[in-house]
C-alpha positions in Angstrom: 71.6 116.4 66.1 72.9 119.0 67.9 75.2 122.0 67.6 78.7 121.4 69.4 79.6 124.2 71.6 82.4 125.3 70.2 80.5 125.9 66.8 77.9 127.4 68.5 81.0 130.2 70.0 82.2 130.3 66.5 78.6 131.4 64.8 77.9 133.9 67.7 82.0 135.6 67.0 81.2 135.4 63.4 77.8 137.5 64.3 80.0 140.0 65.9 82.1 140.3 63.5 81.2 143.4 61.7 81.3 146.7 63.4 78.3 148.0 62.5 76.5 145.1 64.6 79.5 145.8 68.0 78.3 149.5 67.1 74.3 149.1 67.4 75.0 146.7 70.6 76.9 149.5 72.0 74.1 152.1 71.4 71.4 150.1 72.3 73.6 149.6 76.2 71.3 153.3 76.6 68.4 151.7 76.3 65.7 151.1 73.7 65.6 152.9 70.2 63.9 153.2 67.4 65.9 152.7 64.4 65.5 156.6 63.2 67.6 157.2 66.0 70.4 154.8 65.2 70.8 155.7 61.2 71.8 159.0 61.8 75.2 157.5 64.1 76.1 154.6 61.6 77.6 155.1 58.6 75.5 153.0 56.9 71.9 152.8 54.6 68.9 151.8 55.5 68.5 148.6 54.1 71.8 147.8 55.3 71.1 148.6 58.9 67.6 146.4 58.7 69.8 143.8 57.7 72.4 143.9 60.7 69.3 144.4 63.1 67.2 141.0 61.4 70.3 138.7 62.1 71.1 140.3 65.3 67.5 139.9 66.6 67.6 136.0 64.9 70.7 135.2 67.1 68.4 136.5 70.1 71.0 139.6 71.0 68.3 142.4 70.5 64.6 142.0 70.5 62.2 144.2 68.4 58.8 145.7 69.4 56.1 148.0 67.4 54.8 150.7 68.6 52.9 151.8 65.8 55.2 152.3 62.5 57.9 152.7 64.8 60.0 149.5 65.3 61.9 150.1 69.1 65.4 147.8 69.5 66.6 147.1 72.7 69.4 144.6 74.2 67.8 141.1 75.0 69.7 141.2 77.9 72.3 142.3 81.0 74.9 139.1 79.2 74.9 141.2 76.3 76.1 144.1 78.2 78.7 142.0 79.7 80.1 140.5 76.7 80.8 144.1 75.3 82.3 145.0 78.5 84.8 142.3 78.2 85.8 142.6 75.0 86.7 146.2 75.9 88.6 145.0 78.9 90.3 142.1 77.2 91.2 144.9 74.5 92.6 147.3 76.9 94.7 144.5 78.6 96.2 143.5 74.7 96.6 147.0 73.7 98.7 148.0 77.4 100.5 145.1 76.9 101.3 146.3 73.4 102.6 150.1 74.6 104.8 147.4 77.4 106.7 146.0 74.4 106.7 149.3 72.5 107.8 151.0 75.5 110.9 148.5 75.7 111.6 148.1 72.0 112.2 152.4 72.3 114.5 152.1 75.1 116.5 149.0 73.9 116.6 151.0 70.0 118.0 154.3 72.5 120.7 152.2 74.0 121.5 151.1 70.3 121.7 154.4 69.1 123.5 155.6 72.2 127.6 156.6 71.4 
């Protein structure tokens, strides 16, 4: 049986949902790295960052490769790249549209407050 699509959306959101995971997509948008270079710019332990790059690489976001001990991450893909570029548009257009409002909730308060 298979997944309906808007399930599917749900389960990938839900993967993106933490912002350690937005944070490692966002590094890794540089290009490949090992994971000794993305501890030191998360605030986060070691066991915890294994476990944000294991179900990252199972949704098929990142891939993994060894080169020797070292385990390299990289982005699975321009789409990934994309995505994150449109949430930080779609957040830009919200957040103007916010200072709008705020901009006319000030001058509507000055004209209250005006004698």
């Amino acid at each position: 049986m298979s997944v309906p699509l808007s399930q599917a959306q749900a389960e990938l959101f839900r993967l993106l949902g933490h912002p350690v995971r937005i944070r490692v997509l966002e590094l890794l948008q540089n290009g490949p790295r090992p994971v000794r270079d993305l501890l030191p710019t998360l605030d986060v332990e070691p066991p915890g960052l294994s476990q944000h790059l294991a179900a990252l690489r199972r949704s098929g976001l990142v891939t993994a490769r060894r080169e020797g001990a070292t385990v390299v991450y990289a982005l699975a893909g321009k789409k990934v790249t994309d995505l994150l570029r449109a949430a930080r548009e779609l957040l830009t257009e919200t957040l103007s549209g916010q200072n709008e409002l705020l901009s006319e909730l000030l001058q509507a308060r000055a004209q209250d407050d005006a004698p």
